[in-house]
N, C-alpha and C positions, 0 to 999 in steps of 0.2 A: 461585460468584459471590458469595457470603454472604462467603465467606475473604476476597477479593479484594477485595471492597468493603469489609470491616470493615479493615483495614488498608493498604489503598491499595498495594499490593505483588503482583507476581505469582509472588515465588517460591515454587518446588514446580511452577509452570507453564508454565517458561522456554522448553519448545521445543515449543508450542503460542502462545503470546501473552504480550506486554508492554503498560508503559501507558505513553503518552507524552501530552503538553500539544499537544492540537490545539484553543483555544478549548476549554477544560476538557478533563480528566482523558479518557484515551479508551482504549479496552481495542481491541487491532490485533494480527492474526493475524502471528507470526514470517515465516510465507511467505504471501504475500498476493496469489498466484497460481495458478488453480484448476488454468490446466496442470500447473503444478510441483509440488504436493499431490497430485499423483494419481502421482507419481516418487517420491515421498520416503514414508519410514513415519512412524507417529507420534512416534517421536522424532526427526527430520528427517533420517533416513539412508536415504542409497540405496549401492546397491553396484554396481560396474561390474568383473568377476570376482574380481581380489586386493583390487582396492582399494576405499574408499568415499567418498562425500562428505556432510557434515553441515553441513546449513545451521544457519547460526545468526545473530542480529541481525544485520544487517550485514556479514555475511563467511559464508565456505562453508570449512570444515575439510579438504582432503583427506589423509584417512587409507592411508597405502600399505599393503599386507600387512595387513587389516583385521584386528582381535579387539576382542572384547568389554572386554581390557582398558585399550586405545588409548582407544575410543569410552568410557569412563568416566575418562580423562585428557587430555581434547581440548588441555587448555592447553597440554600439551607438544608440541602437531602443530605442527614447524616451518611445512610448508608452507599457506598459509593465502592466501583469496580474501578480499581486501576489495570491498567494494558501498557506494560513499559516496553517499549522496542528499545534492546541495550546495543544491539549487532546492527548494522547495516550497511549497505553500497558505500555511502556517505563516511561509513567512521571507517574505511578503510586509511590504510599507510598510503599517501600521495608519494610516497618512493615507490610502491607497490609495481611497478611496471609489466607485471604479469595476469594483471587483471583490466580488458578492455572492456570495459561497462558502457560505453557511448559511441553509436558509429554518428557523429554530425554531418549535415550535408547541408547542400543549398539547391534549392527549385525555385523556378517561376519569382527569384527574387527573395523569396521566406526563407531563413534557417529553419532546419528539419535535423531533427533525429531519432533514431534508434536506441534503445535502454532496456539492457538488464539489472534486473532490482531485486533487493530483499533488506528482508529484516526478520531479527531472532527475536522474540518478546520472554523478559523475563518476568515471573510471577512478583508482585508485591510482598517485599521479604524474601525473597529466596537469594539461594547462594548464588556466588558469580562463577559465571561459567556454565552453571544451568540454565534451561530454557524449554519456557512450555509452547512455545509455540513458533512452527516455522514459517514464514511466508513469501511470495517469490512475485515477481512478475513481468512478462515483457511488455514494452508499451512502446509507442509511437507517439512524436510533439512536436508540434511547432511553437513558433517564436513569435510572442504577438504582444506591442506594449511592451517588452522586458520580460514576460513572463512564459515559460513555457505551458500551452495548454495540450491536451488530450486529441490526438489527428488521426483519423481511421487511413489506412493502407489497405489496399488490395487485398494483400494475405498479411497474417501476421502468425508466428508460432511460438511457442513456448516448451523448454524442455529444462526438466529438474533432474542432476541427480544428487543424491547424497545418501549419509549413514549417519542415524541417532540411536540411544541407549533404548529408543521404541520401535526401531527399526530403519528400512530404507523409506527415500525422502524422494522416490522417484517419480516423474508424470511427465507424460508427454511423449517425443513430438505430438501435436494436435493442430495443425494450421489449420488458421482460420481466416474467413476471408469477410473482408470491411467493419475490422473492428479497431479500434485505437489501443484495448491493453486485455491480454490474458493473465488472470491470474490463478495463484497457487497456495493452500493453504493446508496443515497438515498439525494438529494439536501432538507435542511430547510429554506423554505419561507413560511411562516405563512401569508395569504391573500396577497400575492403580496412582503411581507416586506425583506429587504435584509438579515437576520438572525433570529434564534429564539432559545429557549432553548432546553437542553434537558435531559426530567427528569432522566431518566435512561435507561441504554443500556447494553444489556449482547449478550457475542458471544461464542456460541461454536462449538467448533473441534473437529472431530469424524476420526475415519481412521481405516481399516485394513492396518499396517505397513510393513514393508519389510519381517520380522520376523512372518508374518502371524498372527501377534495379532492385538486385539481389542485396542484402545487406546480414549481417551478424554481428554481436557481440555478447561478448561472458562475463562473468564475475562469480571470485570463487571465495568461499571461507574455509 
C-alpha cells in the first residue's frame, strides 16, 4: 500500500488491481467479481484443458495451447475479449443533483465513505444505448496515501432495482455483516440477442460505519 500510495501507480500489481478517478484516486480490484475470483488464479488465469483465459483490465486473453511462455507474452494473443463499461457512477452529469452516490465522513482522524456504484458494459461493436451487461455495487473505503482503499464495516447492504429489454434488474436488501463491498451482476440478452436496453437502474448502499452510524446513499440511471 506504502509503494502504491507513494507513487500513485499500481505497477508490479496489475493483475490484482489498478487506480482509476472515481471522485478521487480509488484503488479497484482487476476482477471485481467474488464469483469469478474463485475461477481465476492469482495471476487472473484459469485453464479450460489446452487452453486458458487471462483476465485482464477490461478484456480476457484467450490463450490456445497454453505455456508459460504465451502467458508472459499476452500482447501477442491475437484472440482477445473486450469488456467496455460505456455507463457508469463516474460518467454521470456533475449538474445531476439528484443522485447521492457518496455519504463521506470522518473517524478516528481517517476520511471514510460510503458508495453506490455501477457500470453498463457495452459489447464490442454494438450499438449505443445497448448493453449486455449490468453491474452494481455497494462498497465501503478509506482514505489512505491519497488513495481510496476497500474498508470492511460492521454491516453493509446492497439493493438493485431496475428494468431491461431482458427483464428486472432487482436483488437485495441482503446485509451483510464485515464485509468492505457487495456486489451485483446480471448479463442483458433479450431472447438469445447480443445486447439490450436499459430502462432504468437504481442502486443503493446502506451500512453501519466504522463510527457506528447508520449511513445511505443511491444513484440512478
Amino acid at each position: 500500500i506504502e509503494l502504491i500510495g507513494q507513487h500513485k501507480s499500481a505497477t508490479g500489481y496489475e493483475d490484482v488491481l489498478y487506480l482509476r478517478q472515481r471522485d478521487g484516486l480509488e484503488a479497484a480490484r482487476v476482477i471485481d467479481s467474488d464469483v469469478l475470483a474463485t475461477l481465476f488464479d492469482a495471476k487472473g488465469v484459469v485453464l479450460f484443458g489446452n487452453d486458458a483465459y487471462k483476465y485482464a483490465l477490461g478484456q480476457v486473453y484467450v490463450i490456445r495451447d497454453f505455456s508459460e511462455e504465451k502467458l508472459n507474452n499476452v500482447a501477442s494473443v491475437k484472440e482477445v475479449l473486450r469488456l467496455i463499461p460505456v455507463k457508469s457512477r463516474s460518467s454521470r452529469s456533475a449538474a445531476d443533483a439528484s443522485d447521492f452516490s457518496l455519504d463521506n465522513y470522518s473517524h478516528e482522524g481517517v476520511n471514510r465513505r460510503l458508495v453506490a456504484d455501477y457500470t453498463l458494459n457495452q459489447p464490442l461493436g454494438g450499438a449505443n444505448g445497448l448493453f449486455n451487461r449490468a453491474n452494481a455495487a455497494a462498497k465501503h473505503q478509506r482514505r489512505r496515501l491519497g488513495i481510496w482503499w476497500a474498508d470492511k464495516i460492521p454491516s453493509i447492504t446492497l439493493t438493485t432495482r431496475g428494468a431491461s429489454s431482458a427483464g428486472d434488474l432487482n436483488s437485495g436488501p441482503n446485509p451483510t455483516k464485515d464485509e468492505s463491498q457487495l456486489p451485483f451482476s446480471r448479463d442483458i440478452n433479450p431472447f438469445g440477442q447480443l445486447a439490450g436496453s436499459v430502462y432504468w437502474f437504481q442502486v443503493k448502499s446502506e451500512g453501519i460505519c466504522d463510527d457506528g452510524e447508520y449511513r445511505q446513499c443511491s444513484v440512478n440511471y
